[in-house]
N, CA and C atoms as an extended XYZ file, in Angstrom:
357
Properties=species:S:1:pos:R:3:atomname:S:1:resname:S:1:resid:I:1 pbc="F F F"
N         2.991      -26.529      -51.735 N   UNK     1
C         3.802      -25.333      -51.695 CA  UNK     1
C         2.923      -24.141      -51.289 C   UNK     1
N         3.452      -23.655      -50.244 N   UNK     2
C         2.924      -21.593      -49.743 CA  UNK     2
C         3.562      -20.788      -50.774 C   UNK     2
N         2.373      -19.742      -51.149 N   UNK     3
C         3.449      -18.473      -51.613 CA  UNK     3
C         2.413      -17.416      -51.063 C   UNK     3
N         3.491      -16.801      -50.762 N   UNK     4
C         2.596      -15.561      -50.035 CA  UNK     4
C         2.755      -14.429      -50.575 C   UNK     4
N         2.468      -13.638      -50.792 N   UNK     5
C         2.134      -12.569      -51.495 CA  UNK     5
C         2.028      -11.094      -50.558 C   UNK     5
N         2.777      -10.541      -50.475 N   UNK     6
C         2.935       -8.984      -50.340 CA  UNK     6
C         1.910       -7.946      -50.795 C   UNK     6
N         1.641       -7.159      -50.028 N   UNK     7
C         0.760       -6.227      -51.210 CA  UNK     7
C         1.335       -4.588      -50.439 C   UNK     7
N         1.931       -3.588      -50.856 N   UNK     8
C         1.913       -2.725      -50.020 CA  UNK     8
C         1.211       -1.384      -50.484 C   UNK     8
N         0.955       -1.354      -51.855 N   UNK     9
C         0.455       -0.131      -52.325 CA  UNK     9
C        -0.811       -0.098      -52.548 C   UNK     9
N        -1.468        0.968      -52.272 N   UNK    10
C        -3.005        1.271      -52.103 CA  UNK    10
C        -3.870        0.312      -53.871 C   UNK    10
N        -4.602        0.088      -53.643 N   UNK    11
C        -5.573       -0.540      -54.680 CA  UNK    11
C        -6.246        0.041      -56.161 C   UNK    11
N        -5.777        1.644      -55.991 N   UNK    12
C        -6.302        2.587      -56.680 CA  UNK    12
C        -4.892        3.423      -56.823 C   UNK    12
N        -4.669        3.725      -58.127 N   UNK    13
C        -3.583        4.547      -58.699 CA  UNK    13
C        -2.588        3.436      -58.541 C   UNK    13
N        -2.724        2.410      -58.796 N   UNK    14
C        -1.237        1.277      -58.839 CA  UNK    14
C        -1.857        0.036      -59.638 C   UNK    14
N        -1.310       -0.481      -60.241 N   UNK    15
C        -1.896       -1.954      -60.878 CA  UNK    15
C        -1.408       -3.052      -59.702 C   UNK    15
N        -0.406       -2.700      -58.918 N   UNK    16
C         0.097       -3.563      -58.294 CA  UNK    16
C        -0.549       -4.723      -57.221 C   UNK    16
N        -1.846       -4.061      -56.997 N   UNK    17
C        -3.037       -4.613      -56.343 CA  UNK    17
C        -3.800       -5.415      -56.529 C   UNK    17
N        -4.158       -5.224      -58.014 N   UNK    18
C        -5.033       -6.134      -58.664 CA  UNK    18
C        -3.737       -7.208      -59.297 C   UNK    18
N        -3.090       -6.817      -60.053 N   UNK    19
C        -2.120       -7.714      -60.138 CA  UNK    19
C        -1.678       -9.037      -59.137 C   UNK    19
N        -1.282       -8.878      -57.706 N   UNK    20
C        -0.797       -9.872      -56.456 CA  UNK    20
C        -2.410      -10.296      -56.571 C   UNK    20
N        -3.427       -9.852      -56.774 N   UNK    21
C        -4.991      -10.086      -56.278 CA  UNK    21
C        -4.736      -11.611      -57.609 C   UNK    21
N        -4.309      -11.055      -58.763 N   UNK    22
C        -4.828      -12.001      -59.950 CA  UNK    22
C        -3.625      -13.412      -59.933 C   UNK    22
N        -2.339      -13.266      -59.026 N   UNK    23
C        -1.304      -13.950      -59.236 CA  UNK    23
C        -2.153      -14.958      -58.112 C   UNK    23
N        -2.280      -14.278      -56.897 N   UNK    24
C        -3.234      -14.989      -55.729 CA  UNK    24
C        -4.405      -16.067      -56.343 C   UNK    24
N        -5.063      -15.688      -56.711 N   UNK    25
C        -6.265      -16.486      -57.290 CA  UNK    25
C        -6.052      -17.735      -58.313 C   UNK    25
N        -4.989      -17.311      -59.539 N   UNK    26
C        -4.771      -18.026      -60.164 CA  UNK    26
C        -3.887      -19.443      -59.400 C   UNK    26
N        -2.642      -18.701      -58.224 N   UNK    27
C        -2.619      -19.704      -57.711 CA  UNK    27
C        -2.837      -20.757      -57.324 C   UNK    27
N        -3.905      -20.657      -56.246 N   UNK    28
C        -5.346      -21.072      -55.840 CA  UNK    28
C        -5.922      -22.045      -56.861 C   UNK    28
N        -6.243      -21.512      -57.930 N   UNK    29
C        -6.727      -22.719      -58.953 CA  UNK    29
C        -5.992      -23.457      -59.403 C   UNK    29
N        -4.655      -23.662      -59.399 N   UNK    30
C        -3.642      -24.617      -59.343 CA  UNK    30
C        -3.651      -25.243      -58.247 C   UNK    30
N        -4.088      -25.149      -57.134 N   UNK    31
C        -3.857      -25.916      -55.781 CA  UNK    31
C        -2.756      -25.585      -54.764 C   UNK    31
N        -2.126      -24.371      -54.731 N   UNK    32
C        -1.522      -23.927      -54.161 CA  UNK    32
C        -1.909      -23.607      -52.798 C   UNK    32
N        -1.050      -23.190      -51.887 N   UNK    33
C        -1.151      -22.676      -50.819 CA  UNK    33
C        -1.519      -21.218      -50.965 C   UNK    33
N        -2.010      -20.322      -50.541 N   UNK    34
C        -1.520      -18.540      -50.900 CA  UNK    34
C        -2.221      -18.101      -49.457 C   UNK    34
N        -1.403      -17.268      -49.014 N   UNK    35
C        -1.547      -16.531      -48.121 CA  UNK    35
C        -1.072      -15.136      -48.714 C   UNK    35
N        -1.931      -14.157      -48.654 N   UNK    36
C        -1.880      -12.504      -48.778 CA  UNK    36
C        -1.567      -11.798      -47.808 C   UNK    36
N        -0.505      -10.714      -47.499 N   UNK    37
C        -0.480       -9.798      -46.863 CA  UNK    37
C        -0.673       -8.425      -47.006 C   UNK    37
N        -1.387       -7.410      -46.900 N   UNK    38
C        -1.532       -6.356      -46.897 CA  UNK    38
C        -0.823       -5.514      -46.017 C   UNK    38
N        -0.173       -4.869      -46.433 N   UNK    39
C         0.637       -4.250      -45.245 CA  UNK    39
C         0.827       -2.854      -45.811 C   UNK    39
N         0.961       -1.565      -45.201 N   UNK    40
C         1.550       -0.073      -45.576 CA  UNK    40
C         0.312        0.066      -46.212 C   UNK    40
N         0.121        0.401      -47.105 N   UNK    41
C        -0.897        1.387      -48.382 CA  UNK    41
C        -1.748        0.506      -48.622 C   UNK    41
N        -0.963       -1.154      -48.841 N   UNK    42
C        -2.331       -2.560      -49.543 CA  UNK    42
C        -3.434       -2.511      -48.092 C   UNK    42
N        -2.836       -1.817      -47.119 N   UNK    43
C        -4.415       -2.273      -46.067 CA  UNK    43
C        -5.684       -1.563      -46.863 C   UNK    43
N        -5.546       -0.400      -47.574 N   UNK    44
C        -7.069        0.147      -48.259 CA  UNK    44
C        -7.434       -0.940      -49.045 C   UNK    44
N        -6.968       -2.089      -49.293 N   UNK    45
C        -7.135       -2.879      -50.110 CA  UNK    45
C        -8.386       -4.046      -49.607 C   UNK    45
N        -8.278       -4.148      -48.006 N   UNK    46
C        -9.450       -4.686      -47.065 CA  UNK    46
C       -10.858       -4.251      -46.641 C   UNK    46
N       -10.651       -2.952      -47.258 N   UNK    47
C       -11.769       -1.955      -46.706 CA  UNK    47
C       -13.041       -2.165      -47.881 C   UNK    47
N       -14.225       -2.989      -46.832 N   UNK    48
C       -15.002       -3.067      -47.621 CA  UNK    48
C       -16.043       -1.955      -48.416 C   UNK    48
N       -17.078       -2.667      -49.096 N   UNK    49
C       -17.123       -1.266      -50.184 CA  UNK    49
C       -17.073       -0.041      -50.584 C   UNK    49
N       -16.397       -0.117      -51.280 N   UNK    50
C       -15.156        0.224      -52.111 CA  UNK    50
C       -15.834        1.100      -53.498 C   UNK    50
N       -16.813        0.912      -53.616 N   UNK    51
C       -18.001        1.192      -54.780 CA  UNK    51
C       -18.207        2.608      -55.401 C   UNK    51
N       -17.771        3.590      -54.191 N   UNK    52
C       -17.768        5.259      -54.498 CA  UNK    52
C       -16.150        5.158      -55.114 C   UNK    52
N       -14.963        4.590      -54.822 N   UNK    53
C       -13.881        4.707      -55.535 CA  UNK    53
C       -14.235        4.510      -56.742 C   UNK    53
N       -14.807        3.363      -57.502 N   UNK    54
C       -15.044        2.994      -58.615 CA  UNK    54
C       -15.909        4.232      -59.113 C   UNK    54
N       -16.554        4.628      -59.221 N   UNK    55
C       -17.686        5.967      -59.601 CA  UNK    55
C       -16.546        6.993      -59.825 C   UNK    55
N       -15.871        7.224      -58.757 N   UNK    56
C       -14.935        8.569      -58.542 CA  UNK    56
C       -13.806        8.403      -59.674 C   UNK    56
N       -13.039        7.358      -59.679 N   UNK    57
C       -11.818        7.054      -60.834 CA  UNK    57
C       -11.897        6.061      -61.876 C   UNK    57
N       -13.224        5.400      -61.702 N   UNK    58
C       -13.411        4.270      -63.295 CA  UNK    58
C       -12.760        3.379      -62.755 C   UNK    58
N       -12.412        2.495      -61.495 N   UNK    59
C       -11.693        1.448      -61.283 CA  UNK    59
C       -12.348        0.526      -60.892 C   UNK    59
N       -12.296       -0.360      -61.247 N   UNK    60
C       -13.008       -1.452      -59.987 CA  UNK    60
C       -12.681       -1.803      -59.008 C   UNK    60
N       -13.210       -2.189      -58.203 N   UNK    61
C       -13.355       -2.581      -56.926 CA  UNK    61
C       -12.228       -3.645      -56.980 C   UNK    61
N       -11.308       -3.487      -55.428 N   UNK    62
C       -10.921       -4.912      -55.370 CA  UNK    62
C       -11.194       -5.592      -54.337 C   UNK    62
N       -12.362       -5.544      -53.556 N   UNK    63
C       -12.792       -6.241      -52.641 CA  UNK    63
C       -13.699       -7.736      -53.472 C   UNK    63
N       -14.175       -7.569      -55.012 N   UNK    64
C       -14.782       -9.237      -54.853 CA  UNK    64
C       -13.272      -10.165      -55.574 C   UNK    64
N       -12.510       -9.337      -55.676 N   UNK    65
C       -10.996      -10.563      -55.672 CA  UNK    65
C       -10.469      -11.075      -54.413 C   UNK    65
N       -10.501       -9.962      -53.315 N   UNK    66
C       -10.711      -10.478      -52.173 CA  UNK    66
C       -11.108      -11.872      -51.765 C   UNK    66
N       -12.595      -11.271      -51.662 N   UNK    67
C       -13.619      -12.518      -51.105 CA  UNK    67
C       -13.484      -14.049      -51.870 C   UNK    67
N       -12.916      -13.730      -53.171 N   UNK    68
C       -12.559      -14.907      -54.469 CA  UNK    68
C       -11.455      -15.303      -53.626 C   UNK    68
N       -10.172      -14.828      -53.195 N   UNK    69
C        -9.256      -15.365      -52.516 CA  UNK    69
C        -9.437      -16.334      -51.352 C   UNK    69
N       -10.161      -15.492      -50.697 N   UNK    70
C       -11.041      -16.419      -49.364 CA  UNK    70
C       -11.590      -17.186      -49.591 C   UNK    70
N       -12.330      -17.070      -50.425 N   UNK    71
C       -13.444      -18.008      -51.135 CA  UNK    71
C       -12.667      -19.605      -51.688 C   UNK    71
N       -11.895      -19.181      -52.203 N   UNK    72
C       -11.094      -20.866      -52.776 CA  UNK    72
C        -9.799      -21.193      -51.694 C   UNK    72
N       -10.089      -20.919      -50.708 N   UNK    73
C        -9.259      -21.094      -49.454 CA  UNK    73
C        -8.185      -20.426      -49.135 C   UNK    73
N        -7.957      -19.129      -49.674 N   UNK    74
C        -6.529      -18.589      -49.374 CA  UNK    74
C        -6.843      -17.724      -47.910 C   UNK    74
N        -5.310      -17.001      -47.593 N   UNK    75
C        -5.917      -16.178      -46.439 CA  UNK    75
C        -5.260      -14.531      -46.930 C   UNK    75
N        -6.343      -13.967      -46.571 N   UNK    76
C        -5.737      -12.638      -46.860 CA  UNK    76
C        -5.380      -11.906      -45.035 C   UNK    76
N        -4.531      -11.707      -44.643 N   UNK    77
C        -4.182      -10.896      -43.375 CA  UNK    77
C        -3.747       -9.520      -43.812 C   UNK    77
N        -4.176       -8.554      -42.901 N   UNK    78
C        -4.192       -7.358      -43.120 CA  UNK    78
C        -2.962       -6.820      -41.445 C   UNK    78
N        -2.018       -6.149      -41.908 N   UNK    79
C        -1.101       -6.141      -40.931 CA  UNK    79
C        -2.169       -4.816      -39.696 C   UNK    79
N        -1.893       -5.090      -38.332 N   UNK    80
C        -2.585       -4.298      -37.488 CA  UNK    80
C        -1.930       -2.508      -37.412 C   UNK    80
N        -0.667       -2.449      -37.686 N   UNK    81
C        -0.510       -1.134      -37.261 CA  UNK    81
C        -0.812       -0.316      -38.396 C   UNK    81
N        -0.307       -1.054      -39.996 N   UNK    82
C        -1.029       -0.533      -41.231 CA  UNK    82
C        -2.766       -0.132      -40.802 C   UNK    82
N        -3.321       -0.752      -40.866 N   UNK    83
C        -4.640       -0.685      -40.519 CA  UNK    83
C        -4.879        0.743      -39.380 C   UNK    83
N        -4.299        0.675      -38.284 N   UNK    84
C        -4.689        1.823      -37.400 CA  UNK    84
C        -3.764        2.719      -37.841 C   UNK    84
N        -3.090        3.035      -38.221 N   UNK    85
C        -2.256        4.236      -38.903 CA  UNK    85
C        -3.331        5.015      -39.964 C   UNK    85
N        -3.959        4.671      -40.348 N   UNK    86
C        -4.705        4.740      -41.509 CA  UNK    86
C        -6.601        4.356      -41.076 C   UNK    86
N        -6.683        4.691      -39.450 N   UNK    87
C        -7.665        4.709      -39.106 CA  UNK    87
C        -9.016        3.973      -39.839 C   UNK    87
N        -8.403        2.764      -40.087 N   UNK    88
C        -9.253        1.657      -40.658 CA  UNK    88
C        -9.670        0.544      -39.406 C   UNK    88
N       -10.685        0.843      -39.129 N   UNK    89
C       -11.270       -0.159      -38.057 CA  UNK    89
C       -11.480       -1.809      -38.593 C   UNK    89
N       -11.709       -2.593      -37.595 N   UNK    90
C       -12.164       -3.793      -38.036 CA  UNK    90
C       -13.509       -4.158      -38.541 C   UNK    90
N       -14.383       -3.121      -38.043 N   UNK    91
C       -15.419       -3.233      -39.156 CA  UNK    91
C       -16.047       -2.727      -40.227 C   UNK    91
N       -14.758       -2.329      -40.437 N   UNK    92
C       -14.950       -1.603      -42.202 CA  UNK    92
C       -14.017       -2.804      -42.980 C   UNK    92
N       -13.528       -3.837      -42.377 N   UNK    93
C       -12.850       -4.945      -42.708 CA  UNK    93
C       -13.938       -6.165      -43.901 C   UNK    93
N       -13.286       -6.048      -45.070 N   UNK    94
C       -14.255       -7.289      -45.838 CA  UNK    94
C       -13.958       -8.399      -45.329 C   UNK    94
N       -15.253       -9.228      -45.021 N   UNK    95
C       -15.433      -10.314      -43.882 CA  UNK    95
C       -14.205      -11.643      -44.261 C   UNK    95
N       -13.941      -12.231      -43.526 N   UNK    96
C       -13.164      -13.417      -43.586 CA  UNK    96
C       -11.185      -12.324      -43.312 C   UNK    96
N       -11.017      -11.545      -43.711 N   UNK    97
C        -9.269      -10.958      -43.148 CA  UNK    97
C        -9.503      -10.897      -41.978 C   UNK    97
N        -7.875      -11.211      -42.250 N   UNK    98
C        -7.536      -11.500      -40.882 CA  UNK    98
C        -6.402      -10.384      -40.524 C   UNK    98
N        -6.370      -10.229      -39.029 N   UNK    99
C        -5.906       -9.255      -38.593 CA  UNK    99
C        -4.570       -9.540      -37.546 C   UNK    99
N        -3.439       -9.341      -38.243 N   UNK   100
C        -1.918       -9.976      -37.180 CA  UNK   100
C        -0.911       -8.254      -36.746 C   UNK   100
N        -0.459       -8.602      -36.058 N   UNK   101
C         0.951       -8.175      -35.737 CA  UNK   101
C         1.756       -8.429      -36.574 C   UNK   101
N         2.593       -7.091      -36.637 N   UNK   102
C         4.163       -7.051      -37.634 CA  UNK   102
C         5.047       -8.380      -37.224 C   UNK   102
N         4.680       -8.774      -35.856 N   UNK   103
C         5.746      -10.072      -35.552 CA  UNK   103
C         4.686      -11.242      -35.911 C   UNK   103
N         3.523      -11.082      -35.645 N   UNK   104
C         3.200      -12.298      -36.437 CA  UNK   104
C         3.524      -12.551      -38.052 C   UNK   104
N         3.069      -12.027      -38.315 N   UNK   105
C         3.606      -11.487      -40.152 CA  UNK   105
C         4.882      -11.871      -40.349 C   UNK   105
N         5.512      -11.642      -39.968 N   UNK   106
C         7.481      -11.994      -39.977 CA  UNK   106
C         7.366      -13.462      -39.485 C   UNK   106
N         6.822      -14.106      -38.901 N   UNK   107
C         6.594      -15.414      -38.474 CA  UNK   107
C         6.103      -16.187      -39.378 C   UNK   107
N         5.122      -15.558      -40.169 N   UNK   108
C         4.415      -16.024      -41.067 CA  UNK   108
C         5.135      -16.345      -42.627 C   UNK   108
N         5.824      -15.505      -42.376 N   UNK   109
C         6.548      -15.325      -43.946 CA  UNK   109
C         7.849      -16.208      -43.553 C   UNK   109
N         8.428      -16.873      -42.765 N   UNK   110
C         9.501      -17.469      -41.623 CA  UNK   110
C         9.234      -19.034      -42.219 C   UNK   110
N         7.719      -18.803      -41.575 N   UNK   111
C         7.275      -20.397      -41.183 CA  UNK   111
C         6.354      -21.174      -42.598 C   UNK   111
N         6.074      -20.368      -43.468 N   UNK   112
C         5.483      -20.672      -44.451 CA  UNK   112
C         5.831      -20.354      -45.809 C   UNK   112
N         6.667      -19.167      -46.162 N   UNK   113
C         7.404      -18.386      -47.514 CA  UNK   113
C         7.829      -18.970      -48.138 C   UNK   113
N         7.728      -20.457      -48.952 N   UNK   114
C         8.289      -20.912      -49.500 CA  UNK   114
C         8.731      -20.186      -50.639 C   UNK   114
N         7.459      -19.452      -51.345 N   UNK   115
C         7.838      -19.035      -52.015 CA  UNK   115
C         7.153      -16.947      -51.919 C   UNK   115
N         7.726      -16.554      -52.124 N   UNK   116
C         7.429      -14.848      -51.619 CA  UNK   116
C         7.705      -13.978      -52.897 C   UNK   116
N         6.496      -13.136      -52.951 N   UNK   117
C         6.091      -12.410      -53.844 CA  UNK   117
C         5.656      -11.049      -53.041 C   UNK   117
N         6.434      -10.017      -53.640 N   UNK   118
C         6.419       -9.079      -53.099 CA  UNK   118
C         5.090       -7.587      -54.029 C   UNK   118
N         4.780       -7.198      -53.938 N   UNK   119
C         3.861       -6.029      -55.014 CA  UNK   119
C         3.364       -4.423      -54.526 C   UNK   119
């Protein structure tokens, strides 16, 4: 089984981030499929370190849940126009995201959504 996971709100001032980050992972250690999307606000969520946020508001980082996602085989994609709207280049990108089109994304969630989680 896929479940893919939504993320649209920024990583900082929302639980909603770390939350899809902790539903993602745990997945994963069940043997699941998980694919992540970042899309709207969750693209700050790709931007690697992240380390002066934490200093500035007491939060942690959510880039090593990230790499934990990647890390036990999931995929995190970061939608492309989110990303340039928000003048986030690809190499401020934490390594392994991946980078689609709004129509790939809709394809993705089409061809794989078994199960869809939105955050």
């Amino acid at each position: 089984m896929t479940l893919v996971i939504q993320v649209s709100k920024p990583p900082f001032g929302h639980e909603n981030t770390f939350a899809a980050f902790y539903v993602a992972s745990a997945s994963l250690s069940k043997g699941m499929d998980v694919i992540v999307l970042l899309m709207g606000d969750g693209a700050y969520a790709a931007v690697k370190g992240q380390i002066g946020a934490q200093e500035n508001i007491d939060l942690p980082p959510t880039e090593p849940q990230v790499k934990d996602i990647i890390e036990l085989g999931g995929r995190v994609i970061a939608e492309a126009a989110a990303l340039e709207m928000r003048n986030i280049k690809s190499h401020d990108l934490i390594e392994g995201i991946e980078i689609k089109e709004l129509k790939e994304i809709q394809e993705i969630i089409l061809d794989y959504g078994e199960k869809v989680a939105a955050f």
